[in-house]
C-alpha positions as CSV (number, residue, x, y, z in Angstrom):
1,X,162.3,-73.0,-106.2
2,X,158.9,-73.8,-107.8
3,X,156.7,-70.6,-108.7
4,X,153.6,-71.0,-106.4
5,X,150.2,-72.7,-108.3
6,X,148.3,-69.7,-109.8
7,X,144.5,-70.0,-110.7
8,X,143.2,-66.4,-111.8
9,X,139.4,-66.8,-112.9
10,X,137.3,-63.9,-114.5
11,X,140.3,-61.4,-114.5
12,X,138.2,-59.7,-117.5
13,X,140.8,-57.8,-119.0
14,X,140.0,-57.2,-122.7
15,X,142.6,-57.0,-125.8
16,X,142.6,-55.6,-128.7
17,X,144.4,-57.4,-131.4
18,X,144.1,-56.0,-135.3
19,X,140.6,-56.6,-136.0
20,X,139.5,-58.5,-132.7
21,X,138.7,-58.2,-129.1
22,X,139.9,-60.8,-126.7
23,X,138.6,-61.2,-123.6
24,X,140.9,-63.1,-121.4
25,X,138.7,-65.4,-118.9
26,X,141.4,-66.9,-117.0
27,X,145.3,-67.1,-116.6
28,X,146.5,-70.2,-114.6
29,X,149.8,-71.8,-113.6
30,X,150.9,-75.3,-111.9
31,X,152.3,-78.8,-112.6
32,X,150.8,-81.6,-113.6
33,X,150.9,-84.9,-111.6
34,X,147.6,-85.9,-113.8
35,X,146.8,-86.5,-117.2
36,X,144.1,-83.2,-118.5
37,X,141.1,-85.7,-120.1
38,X,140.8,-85.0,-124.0
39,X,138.6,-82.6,-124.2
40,X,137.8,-79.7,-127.0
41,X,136.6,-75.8,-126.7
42,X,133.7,-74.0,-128.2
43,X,134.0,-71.5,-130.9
44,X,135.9,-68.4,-130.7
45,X,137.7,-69.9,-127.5
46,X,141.2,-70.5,-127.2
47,X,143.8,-71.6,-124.9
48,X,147.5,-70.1,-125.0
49,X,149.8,-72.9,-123.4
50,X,153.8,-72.6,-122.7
51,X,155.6,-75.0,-120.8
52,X,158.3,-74.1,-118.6
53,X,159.4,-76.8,-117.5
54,X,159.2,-80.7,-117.1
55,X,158.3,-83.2,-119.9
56,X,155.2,-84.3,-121.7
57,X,152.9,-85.5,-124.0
58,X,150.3,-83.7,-126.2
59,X,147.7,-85.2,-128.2
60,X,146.2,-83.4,-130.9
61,X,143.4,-84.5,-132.8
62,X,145.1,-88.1,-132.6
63,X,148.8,-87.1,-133.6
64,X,151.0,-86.9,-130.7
65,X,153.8,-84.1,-130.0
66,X,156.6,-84.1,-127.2
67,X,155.7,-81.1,-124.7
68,X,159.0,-80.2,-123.5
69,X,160.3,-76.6,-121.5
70,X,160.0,-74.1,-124.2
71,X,156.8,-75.3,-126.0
72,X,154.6,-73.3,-127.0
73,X,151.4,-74.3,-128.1
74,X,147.6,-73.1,-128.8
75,X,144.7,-75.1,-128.9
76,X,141.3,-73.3,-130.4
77,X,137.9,-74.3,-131.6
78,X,136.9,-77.8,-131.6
79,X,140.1,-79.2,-131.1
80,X,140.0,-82.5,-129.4
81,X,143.5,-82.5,-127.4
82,X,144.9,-84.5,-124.0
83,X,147.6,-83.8,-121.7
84,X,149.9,-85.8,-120.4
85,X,152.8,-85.6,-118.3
86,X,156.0,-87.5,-117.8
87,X,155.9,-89.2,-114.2
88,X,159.6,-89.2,-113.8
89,X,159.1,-85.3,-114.8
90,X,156.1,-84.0,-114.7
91,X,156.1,-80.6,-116.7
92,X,154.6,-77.0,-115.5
93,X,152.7,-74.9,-117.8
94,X,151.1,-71.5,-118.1
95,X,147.8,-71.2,-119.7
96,X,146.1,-68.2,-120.8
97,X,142.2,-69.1,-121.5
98,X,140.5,-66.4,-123.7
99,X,137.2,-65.7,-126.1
100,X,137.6,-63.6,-129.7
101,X,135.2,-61.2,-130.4
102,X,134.8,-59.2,-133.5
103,X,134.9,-55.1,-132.6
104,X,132.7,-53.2,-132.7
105,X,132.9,-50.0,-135.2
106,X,133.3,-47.2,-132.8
107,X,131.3,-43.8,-134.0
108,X,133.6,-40.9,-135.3
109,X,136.4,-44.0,-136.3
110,X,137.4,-43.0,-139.7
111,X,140.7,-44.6,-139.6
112,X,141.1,-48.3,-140.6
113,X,144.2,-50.2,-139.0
114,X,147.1,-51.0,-140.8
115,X,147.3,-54.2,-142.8
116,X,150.1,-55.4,-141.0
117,X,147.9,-55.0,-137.7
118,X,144.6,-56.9,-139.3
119,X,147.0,-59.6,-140.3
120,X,147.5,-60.4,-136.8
121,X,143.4,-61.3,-136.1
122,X,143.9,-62.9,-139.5
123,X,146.3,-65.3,-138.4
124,X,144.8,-65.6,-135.1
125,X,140.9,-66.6,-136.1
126,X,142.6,-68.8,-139.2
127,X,144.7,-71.1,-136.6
128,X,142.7,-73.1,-134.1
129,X,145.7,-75.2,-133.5
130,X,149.4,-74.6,-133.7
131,X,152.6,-75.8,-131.4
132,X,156.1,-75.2,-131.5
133,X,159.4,-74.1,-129.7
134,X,158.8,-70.3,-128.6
135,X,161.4,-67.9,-130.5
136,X,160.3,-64.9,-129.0
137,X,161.3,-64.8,-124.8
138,X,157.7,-65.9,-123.4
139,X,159.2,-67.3,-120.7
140,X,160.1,-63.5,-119.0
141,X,156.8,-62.2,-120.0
142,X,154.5,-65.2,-118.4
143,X,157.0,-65.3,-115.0
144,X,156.4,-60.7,-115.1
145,X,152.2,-62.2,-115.9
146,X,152.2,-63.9,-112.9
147,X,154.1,-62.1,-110.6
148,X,151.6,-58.8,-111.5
149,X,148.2,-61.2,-111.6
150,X,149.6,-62.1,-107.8
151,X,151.0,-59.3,-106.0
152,X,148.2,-56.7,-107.6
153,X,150.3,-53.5,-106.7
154,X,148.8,-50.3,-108.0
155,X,148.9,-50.7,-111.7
156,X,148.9,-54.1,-112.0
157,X,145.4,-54.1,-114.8
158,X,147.6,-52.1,-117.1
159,X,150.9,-53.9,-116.5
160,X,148.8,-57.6,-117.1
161,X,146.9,-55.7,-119.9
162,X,150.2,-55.2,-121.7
163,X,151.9,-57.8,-120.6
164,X,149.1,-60.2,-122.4
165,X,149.2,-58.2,-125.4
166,X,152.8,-58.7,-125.6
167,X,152.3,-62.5,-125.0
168,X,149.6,-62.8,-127.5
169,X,151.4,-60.6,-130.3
170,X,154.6,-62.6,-129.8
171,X,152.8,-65.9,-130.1
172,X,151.2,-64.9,-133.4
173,X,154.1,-63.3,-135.1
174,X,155.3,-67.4,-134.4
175,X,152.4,-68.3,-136.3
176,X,153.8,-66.6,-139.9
177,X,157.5,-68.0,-139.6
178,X,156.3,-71.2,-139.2
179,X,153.0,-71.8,-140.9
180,X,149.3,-72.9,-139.2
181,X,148.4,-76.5,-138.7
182,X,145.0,-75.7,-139.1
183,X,142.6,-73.7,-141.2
184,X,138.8,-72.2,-140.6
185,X,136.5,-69.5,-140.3
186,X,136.0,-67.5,-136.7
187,X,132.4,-67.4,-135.2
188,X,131.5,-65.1,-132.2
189,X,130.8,-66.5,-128.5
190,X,128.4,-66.3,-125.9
191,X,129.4,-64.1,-122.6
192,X,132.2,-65.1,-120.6
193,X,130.9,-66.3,-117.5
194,X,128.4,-68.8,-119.4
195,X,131.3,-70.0,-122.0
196,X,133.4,-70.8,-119.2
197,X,130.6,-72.7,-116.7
198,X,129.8,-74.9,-119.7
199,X,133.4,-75.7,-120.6
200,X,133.6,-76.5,-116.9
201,X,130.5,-78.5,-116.6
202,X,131.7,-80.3,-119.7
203,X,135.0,-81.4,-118.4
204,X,134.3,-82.0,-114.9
205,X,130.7,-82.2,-114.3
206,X,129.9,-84.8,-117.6
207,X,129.0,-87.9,-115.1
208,X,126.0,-86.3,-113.9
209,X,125.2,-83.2,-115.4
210,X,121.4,-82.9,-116.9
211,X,120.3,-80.1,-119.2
212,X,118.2,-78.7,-116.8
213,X,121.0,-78.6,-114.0
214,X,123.3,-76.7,-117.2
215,X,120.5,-74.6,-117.9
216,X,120.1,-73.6,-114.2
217,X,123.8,-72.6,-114.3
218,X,124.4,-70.5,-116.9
219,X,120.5,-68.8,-115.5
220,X,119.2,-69.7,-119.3
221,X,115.3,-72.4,-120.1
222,X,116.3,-75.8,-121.5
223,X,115.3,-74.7,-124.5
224,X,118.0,-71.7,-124.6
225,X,120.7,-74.2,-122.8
226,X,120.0,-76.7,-125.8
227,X,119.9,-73.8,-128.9
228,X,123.5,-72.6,-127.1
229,X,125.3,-76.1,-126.8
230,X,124.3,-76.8,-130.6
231,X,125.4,-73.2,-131.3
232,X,129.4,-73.5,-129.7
233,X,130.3,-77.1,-130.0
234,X,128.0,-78.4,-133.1
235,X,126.4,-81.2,-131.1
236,X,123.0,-81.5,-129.0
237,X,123.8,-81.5,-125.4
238,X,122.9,-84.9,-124.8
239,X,125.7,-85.9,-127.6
240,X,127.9,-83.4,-125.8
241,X,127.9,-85.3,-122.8
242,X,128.2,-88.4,-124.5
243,X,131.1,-87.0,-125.9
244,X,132.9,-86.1,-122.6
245,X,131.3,-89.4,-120.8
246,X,133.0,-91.3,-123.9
247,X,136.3,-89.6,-123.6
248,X,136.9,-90.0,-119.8
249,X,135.9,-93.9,-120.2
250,X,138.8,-94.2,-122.9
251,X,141.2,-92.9,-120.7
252,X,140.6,-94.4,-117.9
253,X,140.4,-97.5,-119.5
254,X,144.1,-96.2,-120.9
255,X,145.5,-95.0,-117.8
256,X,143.7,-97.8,-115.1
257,X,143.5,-101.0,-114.0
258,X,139.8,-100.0,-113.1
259,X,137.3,-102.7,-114.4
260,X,135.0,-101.8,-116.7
261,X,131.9,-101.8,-114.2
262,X,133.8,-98.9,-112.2
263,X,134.8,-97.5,-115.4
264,X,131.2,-97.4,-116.5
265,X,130.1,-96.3,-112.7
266,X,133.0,-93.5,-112.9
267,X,131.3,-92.1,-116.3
268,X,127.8,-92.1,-114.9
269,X,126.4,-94.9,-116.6
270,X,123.8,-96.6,-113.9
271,X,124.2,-100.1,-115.3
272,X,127.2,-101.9,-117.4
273,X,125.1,-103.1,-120.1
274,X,124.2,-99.1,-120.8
275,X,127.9,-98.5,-120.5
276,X,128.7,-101.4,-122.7
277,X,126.2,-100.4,-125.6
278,X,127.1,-97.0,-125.7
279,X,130.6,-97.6,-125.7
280,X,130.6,-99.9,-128.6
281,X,128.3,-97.5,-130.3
282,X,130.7,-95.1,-130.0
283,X,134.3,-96.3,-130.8
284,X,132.9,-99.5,-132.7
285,X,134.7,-102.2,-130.2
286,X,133.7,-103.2,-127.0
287,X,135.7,-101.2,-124.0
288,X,137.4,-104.3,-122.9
289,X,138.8,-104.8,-126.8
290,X,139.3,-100.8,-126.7
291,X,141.7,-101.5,-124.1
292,X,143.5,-104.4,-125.6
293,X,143.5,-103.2,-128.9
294,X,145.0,-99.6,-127.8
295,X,147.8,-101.4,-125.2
296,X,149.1,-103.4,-127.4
């Protein structure tokens, strides 16, 4: 019997791992029947992915890895990365979505933590992407997760609180015995609430979304909207959007038998001859040779 679909937003429960605060935004679980567009997260945000069960395919900044039950895998700043799942077996995963913050020094705190303990924030904030088979039981500690995020009996904050440190411990300990994939520096986050509706508009919203609708959002002037796009993903909003516009066109293109006008109308582009410009500006091909060239 399947677990039922889970989709726990702002659950704000806060973490304290060695030097860092994490503030977990969301904890979700389900199957996929659909490819997850590529797609990449701001700074300081990370996602915390194990698969349970089923089979399928991750793409990582272009190199592909088999997603099979017992992955485990974590996907940070700026990492462009796609989902895909098997048809014949279309895998299940939990993901944990969360924000690292620095912490603040507390008045009176003398004490410094162990080494041992900063080395954990070390590892974390130094890895924006790493993926292999879990060694340390997550499987028991996601299923207790979700049961406790579900049920919310009387003490189920603590019990989740734990429960994610636990998760999030285990996960980095994975990170020493087998090495990081990739290396950089960590940078603090706006709040929650914005981070996560400008991921969201970003992935979902990309075919129509103006900077004066984001702006209106996250309750912030154009001006502020544009400084705070530039600030967590490096680009301009308008290239942002491009970005996701130019993503969602590839795969479809992939994954479709759509023509390139409903491509091109799917991705918010008013006329095909806008479409086809910016695509070729983009990838350097046209999008029907795109799709020749990449299904061959």
């Amino acid at each position: 019997m399947r677990p039922p679909f889970i989709d726990i937003d702002h659950i704000a429960i806060k973490l304290e791992v060695g030097e860092l605060l994490l503030n977990v935004l969301f904890f979700k679980y389900g199957y996929f029947h659909e490819s997850v567009r590529e797609h990449s997260h701001s700074r300081g945000s990370y996602e915390l992915h194990y698969i349970p069960a089923g089979k399928g395919t991750l793409i990582a900044d272009g190199e592909r890895y088999p997603l099979t039950p017992g992955t485990l895998f974590v996907t940070g700043p700026h990492i462009v990365h796609e989902q895909i799942p098997d048809t014949d077996d279309p895998m299940a995963e939990y993901c944990v979505f969360f924000e690292v913050l620095p912490i603040e020094t507390r008045p009176n705190e003398g004490k410094r933590r162990p080494r041992k303990e900063a080395a954990l924030s070390d590892l974390l904030v130094a890895t924006p992407f790493w993926i292999g088979a879990d060694k340390e039981n997550l499987l028991a500690l996601f299923e207790m997760l979700a049961h406790e995020l579900s049920a919310k009996r009387i003490g189920f904050y603590h019990m989740a609180t734990n429960l994610l440190e636990m998760i999030v411990t285990r996960t980095i300990r994975q990170y020493a015995e087998h090495g990081p994939s990739r290396l950089h520096a960590p940078v603090k986050t706006l709040d929650d609430s914005r981070l996560l509706t400008i991921e969201y508009c970003f992935l979902y919203e990309y075919h129509s979304l103006t900077l004066k609708q984001l702006a209106d959002k996250i309750g912030l002037s154009t001006r502020q909207t544009e400084r705070t796009v530039r600030k967590q993903y490096g680009l301009s909003f308008k290239d942002k959007r491009q970005q996701s516009r130019m993503s969602e066109a590839a795969r479809l293109l992939l994954s479709t038998n759509l023509p390139v006008s409903a491509v091109a109308a799917n991705t918010g582009f008013a006329t095909l001859e806008h479409f086809g410009r910016s695509f070729k500006q983009y990838y350097g091909v046209t999008a029907s040779q795109y799709r020749s060239r990449e299904k061959q």
